[in-house]
Every structure is written in structure tokens, then in C-alpha cells.
N, C-alpha and C positions, 0 to 999 in steps of 0.2 A: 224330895223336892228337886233333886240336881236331874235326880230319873227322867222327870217329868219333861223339865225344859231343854234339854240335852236333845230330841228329837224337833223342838222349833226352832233349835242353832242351826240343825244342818239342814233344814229346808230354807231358813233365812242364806245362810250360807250358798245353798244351790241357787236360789233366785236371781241373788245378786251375781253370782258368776253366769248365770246364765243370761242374763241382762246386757252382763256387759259385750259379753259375744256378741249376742245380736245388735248391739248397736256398733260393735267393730265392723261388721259381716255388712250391716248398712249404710256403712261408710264407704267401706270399698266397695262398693258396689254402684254408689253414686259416683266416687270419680273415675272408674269405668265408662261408665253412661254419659260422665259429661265429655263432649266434644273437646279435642286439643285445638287451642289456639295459635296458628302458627306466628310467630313475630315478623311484623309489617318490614319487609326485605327496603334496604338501606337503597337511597337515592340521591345522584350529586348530579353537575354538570360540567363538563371535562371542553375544555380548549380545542381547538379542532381548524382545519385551514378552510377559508372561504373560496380558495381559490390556490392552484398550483405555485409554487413558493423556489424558484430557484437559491440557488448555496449564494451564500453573501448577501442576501436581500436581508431588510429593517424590515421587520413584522410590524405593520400599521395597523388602525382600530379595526381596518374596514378589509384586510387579510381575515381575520379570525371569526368564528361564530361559536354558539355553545349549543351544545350536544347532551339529551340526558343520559345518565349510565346508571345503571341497575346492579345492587352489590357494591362491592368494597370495590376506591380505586385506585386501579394499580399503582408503585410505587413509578414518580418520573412523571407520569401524567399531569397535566397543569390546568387549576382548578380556577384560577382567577386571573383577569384578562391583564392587569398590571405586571403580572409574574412575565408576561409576554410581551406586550406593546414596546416597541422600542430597541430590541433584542435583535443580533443578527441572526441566522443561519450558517452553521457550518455545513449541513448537511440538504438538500433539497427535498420538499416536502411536498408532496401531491396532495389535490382536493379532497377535501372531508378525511383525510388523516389527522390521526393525537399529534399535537405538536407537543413533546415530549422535553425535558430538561437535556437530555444530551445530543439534543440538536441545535440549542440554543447558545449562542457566544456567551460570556461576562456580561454583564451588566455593566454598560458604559465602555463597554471594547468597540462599538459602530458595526458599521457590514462592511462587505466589499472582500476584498481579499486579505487581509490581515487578520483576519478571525478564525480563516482557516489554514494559517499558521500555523503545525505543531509547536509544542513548547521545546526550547532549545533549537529549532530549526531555524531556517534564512531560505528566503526564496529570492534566485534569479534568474534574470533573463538573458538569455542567449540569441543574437541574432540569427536567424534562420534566412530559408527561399525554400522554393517547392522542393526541390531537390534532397536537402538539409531533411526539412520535414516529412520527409518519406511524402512524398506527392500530397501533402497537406492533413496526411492521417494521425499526424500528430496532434490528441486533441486531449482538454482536461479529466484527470483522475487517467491517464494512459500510463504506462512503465517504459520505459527508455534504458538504452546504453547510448553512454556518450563516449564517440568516438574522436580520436583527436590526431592529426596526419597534418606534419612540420618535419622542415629538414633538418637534418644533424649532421655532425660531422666538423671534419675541419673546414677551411677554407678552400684545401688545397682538394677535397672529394665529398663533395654533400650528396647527402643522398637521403631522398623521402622517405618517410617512413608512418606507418599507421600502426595505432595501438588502440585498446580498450582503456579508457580512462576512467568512468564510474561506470556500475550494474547497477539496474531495478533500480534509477531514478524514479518519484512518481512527477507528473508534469500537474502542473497547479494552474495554467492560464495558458490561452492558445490565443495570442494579440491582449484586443483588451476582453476578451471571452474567459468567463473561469467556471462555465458550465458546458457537458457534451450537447450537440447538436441532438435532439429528437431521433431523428432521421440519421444517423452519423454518416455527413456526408463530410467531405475533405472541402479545406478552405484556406484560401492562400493568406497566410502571417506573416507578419515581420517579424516576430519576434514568439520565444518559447518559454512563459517560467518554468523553473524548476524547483523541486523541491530538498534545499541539501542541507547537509551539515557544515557549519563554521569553517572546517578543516577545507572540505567539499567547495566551499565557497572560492576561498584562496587561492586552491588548483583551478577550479573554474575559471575564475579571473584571469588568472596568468597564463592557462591554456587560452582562453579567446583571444589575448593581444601576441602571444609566439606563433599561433598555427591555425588552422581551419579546424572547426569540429562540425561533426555530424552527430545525427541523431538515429539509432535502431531500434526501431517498435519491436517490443517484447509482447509475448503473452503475459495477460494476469495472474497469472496461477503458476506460472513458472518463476521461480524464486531463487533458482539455482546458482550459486558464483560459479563460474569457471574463469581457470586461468588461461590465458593467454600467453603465448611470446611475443604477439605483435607481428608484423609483416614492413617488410622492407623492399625496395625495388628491384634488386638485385636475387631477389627471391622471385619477383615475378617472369625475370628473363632469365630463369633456371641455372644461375651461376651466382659468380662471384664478381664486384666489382673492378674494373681495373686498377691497381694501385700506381703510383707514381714510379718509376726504373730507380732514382735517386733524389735525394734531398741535394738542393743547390751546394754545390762545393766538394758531393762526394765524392766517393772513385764512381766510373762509368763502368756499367757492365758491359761488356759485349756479347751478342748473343752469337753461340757457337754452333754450325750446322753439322749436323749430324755424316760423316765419311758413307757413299753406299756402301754394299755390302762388296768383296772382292774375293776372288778364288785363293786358296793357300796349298803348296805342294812343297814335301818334303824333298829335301834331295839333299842325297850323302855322297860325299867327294873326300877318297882315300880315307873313310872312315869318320869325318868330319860330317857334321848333320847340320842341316842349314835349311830356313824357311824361304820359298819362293813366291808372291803373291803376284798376281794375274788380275 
């Protein structure tokens, strides 16, 4: 009996394995066949300027417009018009540019020039004339040395002198201006901010009430210290200053003329040698 049914196990057995192939075999075969569905690509609306945006301006409602963006967006980018409205500028922002988080003052820091304040800085002003400001080419975000030319000395021999006071100042305001001209054309100021340190401040101060400073337009890119000795007047008339002969009450020198030059001839009498000058 085992004989018998022993040959309808293993064709039951074939069937069912065979079965299941072909429906594995028709499975993958349909999700082949079926089309991939791509996923619907992410869409936002990002912050953007209506209109060209000078440094220190208050971003108003009617500054901004929204822009769609397509994909993920970028980190800084600003998505909702409150995040914006009210905010100064540190930085100037052209038409239909991202108005981005690190162009944006605090929140409740106002515009104008204090926003573009570094942190730990002090900005001052230094009186100028065209002259001072290199014929007016002193303009914002420009680099400077400040020059500083005051007499020293005693009372008794002053003598002018010019030195390098600070390097690679940045200038933060040219009048009440604290954006460059388009066009950078020169423009007569009274006055020049600057951009310094506490310490920087101090010397400033007390250099503008002892002496005259000027200002020297640097290139941007040149970051270089160099040291100086300074220049003095007595360096410009290729010498040395005269100093006083004596202090009240000393000895008096007298100046001693030099004898010309004069002939000299030996002469010996009864063996005695003896100089004779002529």
C-alpha cells in the first residue's frame, strides 16, 4: 500500500513546488512591468527683496515678495515674512535676492548704523576736509591708515613729526552716508567713521585733540602690518636739528678756528735741532 501512494507524494509534492515558482516568477514580473512612481519633489516659498536694499535699512512689508523654490531649502534662507519685517540690514541686498538670516540685524536692534557694529567694536568719527580724505575717496566699507603729525619735543626745540598710528582701519560712514556711491565717485565730508577697538578708540581721541591726523587709502586685499619709524622734519632737510650751544647758566663754549696750514723746516745749530715754521 505504501508502494502505491509513494508515487502520488512526489507528484503532489512536484506540483505544489512548481506552483509556487510560477507565482514567485509572476510576481516579479509584474513589479517590473509596473512603472516607478517618482515622489512629488518638495515645494516652499522663500523671502526675497522687492526692491534694492541698502546696509542699515528696516526691511518693510512692501521691501519683500515671495518667490517659489523647488526642493529642500537651503539652511539661512527665510521662509515667512515676520522672520523679516522690521529687521535691519547689515549687509546690502539687491532686487530679487534671498534675504538670508545673516544679513539680518537682532531682532529689535533698529537699522541705521549700529547694527553694523561688530560685536566688541566702537565706531568713530574723525574730522576730515578733502585733503584729510584723500580728495574725498574715502568712502564706506574702504581700509585706511591713520596718520597722526604733532610737535614734540621740549619747549626749548619742537620739532614736527609724522608717524603710522593705526593699520587696515575699516571706515563705516563717509558723513551721514554708510553705503558706497554706485558709481564711486569722491564726495566732500566732514567727517569719517571708523571702525575700532576700545583701546583704538582712546588713542583716537587723544590723537585728534594733541595733533592733525590724516587718513591713507589702502587696498582691500592688502592686510599687511608694517612697521614704521615715523618721519621727523629734520629728516626731511637731510640732517640734524640744531641744538641749543648751552642751558642758561652754563659754561659758554667758544668756537675755535681752525690755524691754516704753515711750512715747517728743520734747522740744526751746533748740533742742537730746532723747528722753524714759515
Amino acid at each position: 500500500m505504501a508502494r502505491r501512494t509513494r508515487p502520488f507524494l512526489l507528484l503532489a509534492l512536484a506540483l505544489v513546488s512548481g506552483g509556487l515558482a510560477a507565482f514567485l516568477a509572476l510576481r516579479y514580473l509584474r513589479q517590473q512591468a509596473t512603472p516607478m512612481v517618482a515622489p512629488k519633489p518638495q515645494s516652499a516659498q522663500i523671502v526675497v527683496a522687492a526692491r534694492a536694499l541698502p546696509v542699515g535699512a528696516l526691511v518693510a512689508e512692501q521691501d519683500i515678495k515671495f518667490v517659489d523654490w523647488t526642493g529642500v531649502v537651503p539652511p539661512g534662507y527665510m521662509t515667512a515674512g515676520p522672520e523679516v519685517i522690521g529687521r535691519g540690514l547689515v549687509m546690502p541686498v539687491s532686487e530679487n535676492e534671498p534675504i538670508m538670516a545673516s544679513k539680518l540685524a537682532a531682532k529689535g536692534a533698529g537699522g541705521g548704523l549700529p547694527v553694523i557694529i561688530e560685536e566688541g567694536m566702537r565706531a568713530v568719527s574723525v574730522a576730515v576736509d578733502q585733503v584729510v580724505g584723500v580728495s574725498g575717496f574715502v568712502l564706506p566699507n574702504y581700509r585706511v591708515d591713520v596718520l597722526l603729525t604733532l610737535t614734540s619735543g621740549t619747549e626749548a626745540a619742537k620739532e614736527p613729526a609724522t608717524r603710522v598710528l593705526m593699520q587696515n582701519v575699516k571706515t563705516l560712514a563717509a558723513g551721514q552716508t554708510i553705503q558706497e556711491d554706485r558709481e564711486g565717485k569722491p564726495m566732500a565730508v566732514p567727517v569719517v567713521t571708523l571702525l575700532v577697538t576700545p583701546e583704538q578708540a582712546e588713542t583716537l581721541a587723544l590723537a585728534s585733540n594733541q595733533g592733525r591726523i590724516q587718513l591713507a587709502l589702502r587696498s582691500s586685499i592688502d592686510t599687511a602690518h608694517v612697521r614704521t619709524p615715523g618721519t621727523r622734519l629734520s629728516a626731511l632737510l637731510g640732517g640734524t636739528v640744531a641744538r641749543p650751544a648751552a642751558r642758561r647758566g652754563g659754561p659758554i663754549r667758544r668756537a675755535v678756528t681752525a690755524e691754516p696750514d704753515r711750512a715747517t723746516v728743520e734747522v740744526y745749530r751746533g748740533g742742537a735741532r730746532t723747528l722753524q715754521r714759515f
